[in-house]
Backbone bond lengths (Angstrom), bond angles and torsions (degrees), N, CA, C in turn:
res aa  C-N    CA-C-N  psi(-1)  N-CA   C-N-CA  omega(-1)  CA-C   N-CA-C  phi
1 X - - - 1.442 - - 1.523 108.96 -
2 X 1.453 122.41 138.86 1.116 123.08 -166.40 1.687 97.91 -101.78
3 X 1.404 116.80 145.24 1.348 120.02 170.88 1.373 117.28 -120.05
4 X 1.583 153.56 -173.09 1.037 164.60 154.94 1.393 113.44 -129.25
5 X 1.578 110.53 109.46 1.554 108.54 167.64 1.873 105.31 -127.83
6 X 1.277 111.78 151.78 1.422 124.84 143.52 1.514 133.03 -47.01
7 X 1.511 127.42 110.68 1.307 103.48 164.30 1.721 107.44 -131.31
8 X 1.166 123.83 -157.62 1.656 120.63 -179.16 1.771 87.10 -130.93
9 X 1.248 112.66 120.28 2.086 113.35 160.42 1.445 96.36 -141.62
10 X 1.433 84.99 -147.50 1.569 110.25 -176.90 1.172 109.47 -141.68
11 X 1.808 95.20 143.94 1.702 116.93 -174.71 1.807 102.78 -30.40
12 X 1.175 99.90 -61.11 1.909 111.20 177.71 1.697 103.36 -40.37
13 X 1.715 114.14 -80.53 1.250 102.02 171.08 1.860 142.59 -27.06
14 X 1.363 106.99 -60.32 1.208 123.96 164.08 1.800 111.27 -44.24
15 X 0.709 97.41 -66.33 2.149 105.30 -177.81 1.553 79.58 -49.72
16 X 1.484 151.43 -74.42 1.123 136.68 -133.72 1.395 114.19 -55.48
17 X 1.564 101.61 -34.65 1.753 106.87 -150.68 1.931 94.02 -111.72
18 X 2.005 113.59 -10.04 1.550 107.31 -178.40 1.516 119.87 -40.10
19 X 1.308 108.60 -33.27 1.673 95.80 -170.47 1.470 114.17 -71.47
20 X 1.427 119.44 -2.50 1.291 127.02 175.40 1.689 113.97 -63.39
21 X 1.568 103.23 -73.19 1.226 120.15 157.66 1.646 130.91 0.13
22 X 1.352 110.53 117.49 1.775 97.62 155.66 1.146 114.97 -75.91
23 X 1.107 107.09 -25.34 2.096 110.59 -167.17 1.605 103.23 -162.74
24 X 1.025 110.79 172.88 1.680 119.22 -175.37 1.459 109.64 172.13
25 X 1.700 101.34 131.57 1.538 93.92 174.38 1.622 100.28 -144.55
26 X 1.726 103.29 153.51 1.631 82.11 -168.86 1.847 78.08 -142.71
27 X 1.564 86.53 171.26 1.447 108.43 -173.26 1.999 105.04 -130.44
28 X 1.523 107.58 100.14 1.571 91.56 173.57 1.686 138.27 -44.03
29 X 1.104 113.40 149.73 1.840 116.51 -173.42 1.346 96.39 -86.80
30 X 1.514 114.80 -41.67 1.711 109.78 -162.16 1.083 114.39 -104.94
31 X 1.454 109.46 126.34 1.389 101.14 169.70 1.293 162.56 -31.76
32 X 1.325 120.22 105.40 1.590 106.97 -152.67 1.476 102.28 -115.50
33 X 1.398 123.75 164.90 1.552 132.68 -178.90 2.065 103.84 -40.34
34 X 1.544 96.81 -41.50 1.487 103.71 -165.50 1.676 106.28 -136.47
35 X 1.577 109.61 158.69 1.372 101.59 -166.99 1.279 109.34 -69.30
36 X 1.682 129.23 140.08 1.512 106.71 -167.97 1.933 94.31 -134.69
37 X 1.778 103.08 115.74 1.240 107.26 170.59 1.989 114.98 -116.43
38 X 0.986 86.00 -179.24 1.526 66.07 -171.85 1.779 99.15 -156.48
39 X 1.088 110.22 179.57 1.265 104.09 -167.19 2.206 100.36 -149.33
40 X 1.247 117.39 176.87 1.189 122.82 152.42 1.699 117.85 162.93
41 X 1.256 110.95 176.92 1.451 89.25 -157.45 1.627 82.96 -160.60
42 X 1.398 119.67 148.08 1.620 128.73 -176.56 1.571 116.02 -61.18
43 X 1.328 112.11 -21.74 1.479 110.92 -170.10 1.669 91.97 -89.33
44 X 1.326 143.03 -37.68 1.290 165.02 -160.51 1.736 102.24 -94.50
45 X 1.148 123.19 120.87 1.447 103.71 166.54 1.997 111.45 -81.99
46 X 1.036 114.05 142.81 1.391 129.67 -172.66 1.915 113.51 -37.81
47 X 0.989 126.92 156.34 1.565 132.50 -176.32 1.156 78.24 -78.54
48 X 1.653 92.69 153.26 2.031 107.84 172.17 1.659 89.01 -73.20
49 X 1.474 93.46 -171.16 1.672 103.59 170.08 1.966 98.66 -105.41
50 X 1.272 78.45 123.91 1.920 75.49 168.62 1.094 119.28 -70.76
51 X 1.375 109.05 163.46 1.753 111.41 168.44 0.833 132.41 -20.08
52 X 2.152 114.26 -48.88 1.400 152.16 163.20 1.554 104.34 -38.89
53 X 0.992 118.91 -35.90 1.435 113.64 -179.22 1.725 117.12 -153.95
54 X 1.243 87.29 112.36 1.719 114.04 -160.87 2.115 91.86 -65.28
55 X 1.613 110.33 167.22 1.227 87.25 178.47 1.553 114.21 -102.15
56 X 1.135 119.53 36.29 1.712 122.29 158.13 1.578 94.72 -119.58
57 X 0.917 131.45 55.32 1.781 140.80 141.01 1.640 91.57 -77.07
58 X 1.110 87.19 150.38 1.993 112.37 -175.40 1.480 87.74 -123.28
59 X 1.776 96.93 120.11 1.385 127.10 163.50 1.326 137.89 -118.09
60 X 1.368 109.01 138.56 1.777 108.00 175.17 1.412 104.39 -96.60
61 X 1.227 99.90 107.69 1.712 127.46 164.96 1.226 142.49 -70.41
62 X 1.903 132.54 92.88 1.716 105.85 -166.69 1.544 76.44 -104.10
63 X 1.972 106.82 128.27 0.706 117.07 157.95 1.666 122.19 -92.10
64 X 1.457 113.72 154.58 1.632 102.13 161.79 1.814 98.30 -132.82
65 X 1.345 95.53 138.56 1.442 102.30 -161.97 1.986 105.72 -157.95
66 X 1.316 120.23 154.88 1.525 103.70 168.35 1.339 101.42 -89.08
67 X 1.418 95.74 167.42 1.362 123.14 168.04 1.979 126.08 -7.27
68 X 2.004 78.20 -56.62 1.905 85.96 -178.50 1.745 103.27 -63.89
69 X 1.386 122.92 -39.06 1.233 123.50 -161.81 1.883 88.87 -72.66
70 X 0.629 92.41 -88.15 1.762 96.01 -172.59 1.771 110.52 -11.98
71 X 1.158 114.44 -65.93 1.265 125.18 160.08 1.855 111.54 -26.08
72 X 1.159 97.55 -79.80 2.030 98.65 172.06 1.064 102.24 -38.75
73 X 1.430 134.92 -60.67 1.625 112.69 -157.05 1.654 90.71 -85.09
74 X 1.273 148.71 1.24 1.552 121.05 167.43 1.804 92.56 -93.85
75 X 1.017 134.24 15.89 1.114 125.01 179.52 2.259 99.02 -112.07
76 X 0.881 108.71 -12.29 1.318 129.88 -174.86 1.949 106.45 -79.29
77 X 1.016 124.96 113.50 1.567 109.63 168.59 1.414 114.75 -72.95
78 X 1.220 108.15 -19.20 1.590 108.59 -169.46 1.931 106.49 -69.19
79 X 1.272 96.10 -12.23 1.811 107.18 -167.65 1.570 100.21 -103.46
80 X 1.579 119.01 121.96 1.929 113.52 172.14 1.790 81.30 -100.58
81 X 0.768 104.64 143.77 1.377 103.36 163.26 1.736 113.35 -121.34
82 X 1.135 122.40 137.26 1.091 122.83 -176.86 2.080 127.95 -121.98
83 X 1.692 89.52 140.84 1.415 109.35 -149.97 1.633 108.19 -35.90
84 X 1.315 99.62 150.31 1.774 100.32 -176.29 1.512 118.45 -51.41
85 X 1.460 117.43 149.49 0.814 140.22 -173.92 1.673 105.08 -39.75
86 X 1.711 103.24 -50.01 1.805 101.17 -148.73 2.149 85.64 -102.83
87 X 1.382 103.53 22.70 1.587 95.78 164.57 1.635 139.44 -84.66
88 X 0.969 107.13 0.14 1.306 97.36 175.08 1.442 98.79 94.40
89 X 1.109 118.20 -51.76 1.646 117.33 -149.89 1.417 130.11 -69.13
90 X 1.196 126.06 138.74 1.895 102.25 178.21 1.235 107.51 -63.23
91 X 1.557 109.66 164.10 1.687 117.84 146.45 1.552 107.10 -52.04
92 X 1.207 95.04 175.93 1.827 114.82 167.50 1.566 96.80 -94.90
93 X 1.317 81.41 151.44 1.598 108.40 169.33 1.813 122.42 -43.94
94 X 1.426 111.82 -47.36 1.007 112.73 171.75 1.780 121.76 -89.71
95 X 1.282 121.53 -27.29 1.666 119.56 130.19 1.689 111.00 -18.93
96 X 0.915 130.22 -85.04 1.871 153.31 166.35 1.052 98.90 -27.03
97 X 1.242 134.35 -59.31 1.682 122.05 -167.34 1.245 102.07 -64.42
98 X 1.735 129.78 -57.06 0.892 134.56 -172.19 1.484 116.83 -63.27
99 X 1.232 119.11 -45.09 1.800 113.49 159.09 1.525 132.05 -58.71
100 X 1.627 105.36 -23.01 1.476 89.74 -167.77 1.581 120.42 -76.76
101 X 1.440 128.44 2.36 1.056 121.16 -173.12 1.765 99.36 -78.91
102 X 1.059 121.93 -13.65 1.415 141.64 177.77 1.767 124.72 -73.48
103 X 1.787 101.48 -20.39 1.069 126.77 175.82 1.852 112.17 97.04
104 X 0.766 96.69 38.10 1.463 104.60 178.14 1.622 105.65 -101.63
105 X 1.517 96.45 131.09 1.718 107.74 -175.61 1.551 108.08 -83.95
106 X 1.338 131.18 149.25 1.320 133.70 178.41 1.861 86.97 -65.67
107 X 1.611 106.77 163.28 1.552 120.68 -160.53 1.676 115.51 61.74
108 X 1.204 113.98 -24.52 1.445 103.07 -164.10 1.606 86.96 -61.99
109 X 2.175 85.22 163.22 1.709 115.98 -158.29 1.975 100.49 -108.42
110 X 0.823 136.97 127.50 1.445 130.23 -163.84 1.261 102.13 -60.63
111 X 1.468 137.03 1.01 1.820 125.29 145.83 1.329 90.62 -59.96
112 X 1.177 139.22 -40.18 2.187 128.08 -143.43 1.457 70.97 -81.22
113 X 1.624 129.67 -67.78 0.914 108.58 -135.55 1.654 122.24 -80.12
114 X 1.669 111.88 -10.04 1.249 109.88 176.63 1.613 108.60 -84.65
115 X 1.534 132.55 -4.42 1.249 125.89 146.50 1.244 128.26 -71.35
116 X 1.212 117.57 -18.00 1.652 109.20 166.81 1.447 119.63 -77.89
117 X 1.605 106.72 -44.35 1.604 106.93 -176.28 1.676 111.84 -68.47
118 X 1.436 105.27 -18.82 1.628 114.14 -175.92 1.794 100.82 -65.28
119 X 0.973 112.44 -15.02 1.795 113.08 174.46 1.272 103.95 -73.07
120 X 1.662 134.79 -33.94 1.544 127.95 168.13 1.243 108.03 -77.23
121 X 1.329 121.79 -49.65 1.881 124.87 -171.19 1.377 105.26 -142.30
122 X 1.329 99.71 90.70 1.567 110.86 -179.04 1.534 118.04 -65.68
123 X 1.480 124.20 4.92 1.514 119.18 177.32 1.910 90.52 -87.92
124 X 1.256 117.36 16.15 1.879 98.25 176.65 1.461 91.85 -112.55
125 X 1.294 136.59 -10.22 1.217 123.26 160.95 1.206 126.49 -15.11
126 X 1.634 158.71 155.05 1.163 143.50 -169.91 1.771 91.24 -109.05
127 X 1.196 92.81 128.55 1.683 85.87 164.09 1.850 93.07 -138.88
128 X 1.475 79.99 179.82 1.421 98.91 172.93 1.773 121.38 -167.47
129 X 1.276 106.40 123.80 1.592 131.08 -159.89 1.661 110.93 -70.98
């Protein structure tokens, strides 16, 4: 069964674990010369990181992946992953630091926050089929 979760890594991290992945799309935290999104998918090997984004850039990631993959990256430190979309729950604090330059309010619930970042790269929007 395939799932979709949110987490926060790095360009480096992410490339390690892409071939896991059915799909993945991420939106950089740090500021770069140019807007830098990126995409990759298990059948596809992953876009390099451009110049634009070195590979310790800190990214918000909607991954879609099964079970085993999901599992590795919560077994991964390099991966925060953050609480489901339809939970109620806030991010963490340090989740928040790293989003708010993005416009994310302290309390927001990772639905708030994948509607705000969906205004830069609207494929992290949360949907559901």
């Amino acid at each position: 069964m395939i799932g979709k979760r949110y987490y926060i890594t790095t360009v480096d991290a992410w490339q390690r674990h892409a071939a896991r992945f059915s799909n993945s799309h991420w939106l950089a935290l740090s500021p770069c010369s140019e807007p830098a999104l990126g995409q990759g998918t298990g059948a596809t090997p992953p876009a390099p990181a451009s110049s634009a984004t070195p590979a310790d850039t800190r990214i918000l990631v909607l991954i879609e992946g099964d079970e085993g993959a999901h599992l590795a990256l919560e077994d991964d430190p390099g991966f925060e992953p953050l609480p489901h979309p339809l939970a109620q729950k806030p991010i963490s604090n340090v989740a928040h630091a790293a989003l708010q330059p993005l416009g994310v309010s302290r309390g927001a619930t990772t639905f708030e926050v994948a509607e705000t970042v969906a205004r830069a790269h609207p494929l992290l929007r949360h949907r559901v089929f």
